[in-house]
N, C-alpha and C positions, 0 to 999 in steps of 0.2 A: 095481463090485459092486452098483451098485444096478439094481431091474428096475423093469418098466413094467407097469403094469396097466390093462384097459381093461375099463372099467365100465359098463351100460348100465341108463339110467334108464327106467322105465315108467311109465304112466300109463294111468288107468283109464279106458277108453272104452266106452262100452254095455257094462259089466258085463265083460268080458272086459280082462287088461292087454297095449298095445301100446309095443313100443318107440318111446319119442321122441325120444332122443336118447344120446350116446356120449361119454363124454369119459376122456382118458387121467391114469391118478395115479401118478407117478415114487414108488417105495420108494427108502429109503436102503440095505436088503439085499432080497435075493432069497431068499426064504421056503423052508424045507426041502423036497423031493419032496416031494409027496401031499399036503399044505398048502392048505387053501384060503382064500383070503385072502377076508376080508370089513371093507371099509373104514366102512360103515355101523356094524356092529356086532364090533369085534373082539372077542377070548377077551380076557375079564379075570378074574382069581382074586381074590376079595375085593373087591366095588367098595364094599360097606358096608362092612366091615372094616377098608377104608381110612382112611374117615373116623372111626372107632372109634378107630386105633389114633393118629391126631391127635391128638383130643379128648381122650384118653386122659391123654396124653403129657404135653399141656399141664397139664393139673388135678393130674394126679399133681408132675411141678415144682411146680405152686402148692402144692400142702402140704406140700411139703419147704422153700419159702419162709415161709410160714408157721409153719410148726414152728419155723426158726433165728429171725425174728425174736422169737414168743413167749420162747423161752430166752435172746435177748440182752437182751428188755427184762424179764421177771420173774427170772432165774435169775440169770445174769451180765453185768449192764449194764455201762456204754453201750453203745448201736452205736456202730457204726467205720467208717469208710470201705470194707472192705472191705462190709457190708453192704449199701452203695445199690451196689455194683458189681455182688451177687450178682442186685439188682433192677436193677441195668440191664441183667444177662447174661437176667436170665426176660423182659425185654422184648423183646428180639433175639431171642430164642427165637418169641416170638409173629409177630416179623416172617417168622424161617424157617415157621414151622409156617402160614402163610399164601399165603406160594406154597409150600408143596408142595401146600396144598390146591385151591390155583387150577389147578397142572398136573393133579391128581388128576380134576379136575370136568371140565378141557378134557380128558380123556382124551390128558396128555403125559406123565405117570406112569404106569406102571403098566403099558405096551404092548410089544410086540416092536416092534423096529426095523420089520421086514416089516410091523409092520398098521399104519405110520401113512405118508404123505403126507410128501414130502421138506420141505413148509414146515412142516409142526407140528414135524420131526425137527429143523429149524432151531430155530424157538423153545425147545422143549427145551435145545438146547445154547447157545442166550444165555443163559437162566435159569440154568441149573446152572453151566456153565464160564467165562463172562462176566466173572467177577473174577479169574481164574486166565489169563488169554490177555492177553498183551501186545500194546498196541495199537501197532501199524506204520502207518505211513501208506506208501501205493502210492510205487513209484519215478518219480521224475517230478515229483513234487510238492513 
């Protein structure tokens, strides 16, 4: 299922652009009819948005952390154990919300299968499936 695309770079010579060279980009899928693929610049919906809805994401956690610890040290004290767990789970949080922002910026979020290059489609799927894949070692070995 996946296709081949072949892309051709230009460069500007006396004011007019000539082709200089050609090279080929393996898709992980082949892009619907009528579709025109552009690997320089794909279709993305929301590239700010993106990072909005991160940013977002984060701060809003941090005042629901904020909020419980005020109420368990003015309202209902002590904290408790599960308290630093709540702050250890918002710090994991900043770990996830940190690569998705990385795949966000690399343009490995956010893309059809069809507008990205079979290596970035790679990296995509160590990031995301990477701890869900049981590692085998080759027969032979």
């Amino acid at each position: 299922m996946a296709a081949t695309y072949t892309s051709t770079l230009e460069a500007t010579v006396s004011g007019s652009l000539v082709p200089t060279a050609t090279h080929t980009i393996v898709a992980p899928l082949a892009a619907p009819s009528g579709y025109v693929v552009d690997f320089e610049h794909p279709k993305r919906k929301g590239d700010v948005d993106g990072y909005w809805v991160h940013a977002f994401g984060i701060f809003f956690a941090l005042g629901f952390l904020i909020m419980r610890i005020y109420v368990k040290l003015r309202v209902t004290p002590p904290l408790n154990w599960e308290d630093a767990l709540l702050a250890l789970g918002w710090i994991c949080g900043w770990a996830c919300q940190i690569i998705f922002v990385y795949m966000w910026a690399r343009e490995i979020q956010g893309l059809h299968a069809w507008e990205m290059s079979i290596e970035r489609f790679d990296e995509y799927n160590i990031v995301r499936h990477h701890p869900c894949i049981p590692q085998h070692s080759e027969p032979g070995k």
